[in-house]
N, C-alpha and C positions, 0 to 999 in steps of 0.2 A: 236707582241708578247702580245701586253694586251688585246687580245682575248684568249689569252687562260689560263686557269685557273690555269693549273694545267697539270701531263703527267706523264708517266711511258716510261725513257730512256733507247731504246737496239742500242747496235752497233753489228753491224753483219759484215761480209766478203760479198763482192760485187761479186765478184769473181765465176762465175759457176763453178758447177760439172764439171771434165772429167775424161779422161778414161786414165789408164795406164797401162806398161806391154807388152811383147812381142805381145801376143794377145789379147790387150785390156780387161783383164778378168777381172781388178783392176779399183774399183772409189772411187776419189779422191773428195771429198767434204768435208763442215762445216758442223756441227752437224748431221752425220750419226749417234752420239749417241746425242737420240733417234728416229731421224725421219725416221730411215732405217726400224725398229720394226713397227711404225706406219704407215707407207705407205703402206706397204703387209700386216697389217691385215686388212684396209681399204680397199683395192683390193680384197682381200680374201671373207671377210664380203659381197661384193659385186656383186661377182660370183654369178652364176649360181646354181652349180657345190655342193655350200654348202648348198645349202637349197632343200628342199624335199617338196610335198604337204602335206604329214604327218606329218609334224615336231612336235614333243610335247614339246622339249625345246624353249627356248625365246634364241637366240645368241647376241650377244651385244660385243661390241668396247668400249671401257674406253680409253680416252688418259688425263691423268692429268699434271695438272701444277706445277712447282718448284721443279720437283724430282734432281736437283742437288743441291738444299738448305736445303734438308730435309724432304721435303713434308708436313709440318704444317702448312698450310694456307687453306683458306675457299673452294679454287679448287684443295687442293696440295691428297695425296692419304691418308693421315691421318687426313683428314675430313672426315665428315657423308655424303659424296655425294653420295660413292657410294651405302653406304648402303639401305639410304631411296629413292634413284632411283629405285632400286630394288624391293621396299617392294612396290611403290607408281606404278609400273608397275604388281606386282603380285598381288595385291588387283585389279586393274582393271579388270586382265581377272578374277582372281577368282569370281569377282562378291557377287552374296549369297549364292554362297556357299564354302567362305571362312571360315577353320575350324581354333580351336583356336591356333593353333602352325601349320599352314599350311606354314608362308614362312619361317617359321626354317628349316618344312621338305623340302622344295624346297632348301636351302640352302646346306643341307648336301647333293643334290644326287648333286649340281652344281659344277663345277672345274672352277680356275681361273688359267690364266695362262701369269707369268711377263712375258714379253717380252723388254728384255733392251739389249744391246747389249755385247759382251764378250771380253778376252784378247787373241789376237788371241798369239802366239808362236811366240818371237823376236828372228830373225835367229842368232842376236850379245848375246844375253843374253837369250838363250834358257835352261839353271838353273835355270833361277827364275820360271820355272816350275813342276812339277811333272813330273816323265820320262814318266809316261804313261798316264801324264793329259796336253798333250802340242797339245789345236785346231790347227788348220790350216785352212787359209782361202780358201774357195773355197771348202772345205770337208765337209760341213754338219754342221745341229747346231746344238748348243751346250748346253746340259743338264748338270747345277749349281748344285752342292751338295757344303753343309755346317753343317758339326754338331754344330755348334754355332748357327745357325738360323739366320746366314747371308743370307743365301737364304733360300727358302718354302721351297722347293723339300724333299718328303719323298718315303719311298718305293712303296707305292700305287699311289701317283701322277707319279711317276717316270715310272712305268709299264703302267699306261694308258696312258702315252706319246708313250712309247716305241710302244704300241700296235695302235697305233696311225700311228706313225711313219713307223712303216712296211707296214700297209695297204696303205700309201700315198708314199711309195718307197721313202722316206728322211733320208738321211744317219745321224745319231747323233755322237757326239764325247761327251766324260765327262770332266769335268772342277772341278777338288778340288785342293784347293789352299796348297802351301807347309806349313809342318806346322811350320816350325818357318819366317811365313811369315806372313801380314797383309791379311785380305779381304773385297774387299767392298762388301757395299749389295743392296740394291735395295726395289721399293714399293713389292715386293711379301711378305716379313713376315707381312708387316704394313696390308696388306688389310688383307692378312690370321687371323691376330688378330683381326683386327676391325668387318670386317664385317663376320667372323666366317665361310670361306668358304676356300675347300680343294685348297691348293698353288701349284706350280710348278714352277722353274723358268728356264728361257731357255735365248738365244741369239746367235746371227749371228757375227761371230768371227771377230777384225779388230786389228788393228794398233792404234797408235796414240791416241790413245782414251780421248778427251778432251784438246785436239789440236785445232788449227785455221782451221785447216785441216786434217783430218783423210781418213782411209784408208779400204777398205773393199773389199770382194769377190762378180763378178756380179752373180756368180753360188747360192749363198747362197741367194741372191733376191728370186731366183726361188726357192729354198729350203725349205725359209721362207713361201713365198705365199702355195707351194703347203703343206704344215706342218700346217697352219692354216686353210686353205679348207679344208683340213681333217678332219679335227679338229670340227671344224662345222658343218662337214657332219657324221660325224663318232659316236661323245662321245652317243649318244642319243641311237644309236645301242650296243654298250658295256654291257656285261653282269650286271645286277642289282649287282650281290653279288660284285661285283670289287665296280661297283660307293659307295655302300655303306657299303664298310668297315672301 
């Protein structure tokens, strides 16, 4: 031990993923929230599928640190990381002929979109939802509304999802919390403020959420992935007057 100086302590569950359910449709792992979100846009990003020889957008992956603390730390989503990544990749291609508010206007035609995961509809305690706001796993994810600004999502994010979503044949369900209930929120307003770019927030319905072990739909893997390959393949094609309302 007096090698070493110093350490940053996690204890984790040893314990593999597996599969549950009549027909295995159900996986059981630690920390599906977040790394369920993360893994299919990394797969997505990856594809083929989402990239074009045309492309005139830049597509990018953001996976930050500490979003169950808060996110205020030097890698958390309420640092300046993502912003000046962005500016520090737009200046490159801009080159010289970067104009004087040119990565503002890049900013506004760009869409960001949280991807954290959701509550899916507890069969014991299926009140503590909205009648006609109760996901279910295995049916498609799940688009976050909040008029508190718990979540980004606004009517214009919310329709270039949607228009998104149809083109990619991914079924969505809506998620608003009852109102004499709490909500949590997630980096989508934080970055939406900080780095001044249109929000959305979505997620893949589970169980358990923030358990030793959680619970989720294998159907919504594929949901998610083809929902982000769209995504990346798609917004660039979107009518101008949508992106820039």
């Amino acid at each position: 031990m007096k090698d070493i100086s110093d350490l940053d302590f996690c204890i984790t569950d040893t314990q593999p993923a597996t599969l549950l359910g009549l027909d295995q449709e159900f996986i059981s792992s630690p920390r599906l929230d977040n790394l369920y979100s993360s893994y299919q846009a990394l797969r997505a990003i990856l594809a083929d599928e989402a990239h074009a020889p045309d492309d005139q957008y830049v597509n990018m992956v953001v996976l930050f640190d500490h979003e169950e603390v808060g996110s205020l730390s030097s890698q958390g989503a309420e640092s300046m990381m993502l912003r000046q990544s962005l500016e520090r990749v737009y200046n490159v291609l801009a080159g010289a002929g970067n104009s004087v508010d040119g990565f503002e206007a890049a900013l506004s035609r760009s869409l960001f979109i949280s991807a954290d995961m959701a509550h899916s509809v507890h069969p014991n305690y299926a009140a503590k939802h909205q009648e006609l706001h109760r996901p279910q796993m295995n049916k498609g994810i799940v688009l976050k509304v909040n008029v508190n600004q718990s979540y980004a999502t606004d009517g214009i994010s919310a329709s270039i999802l949607r228009l998104i979503a149809e083109r990619s044949k991914v079924p969505l369900q809506e998620f608003v919390v009852r109102n004499d209930g709490p909500c949590g929120t997630t980096i989508g307003p934080i970055v939406s403020a900080r780095v001044g770019i249109k929000t959305l927030d979505i997620g893949a319905p589970q169980l358990s959420m923030h358990s030793i072990r959680e619970l989720c739909g294998i159907l919504d893997g594929y949901y998610y992935f083809e929902l982000f390959k769209g995504f990346l393949a798609e917004y660039q094609k979107l009518d101008n007057s949508i992106l820039r309302s």
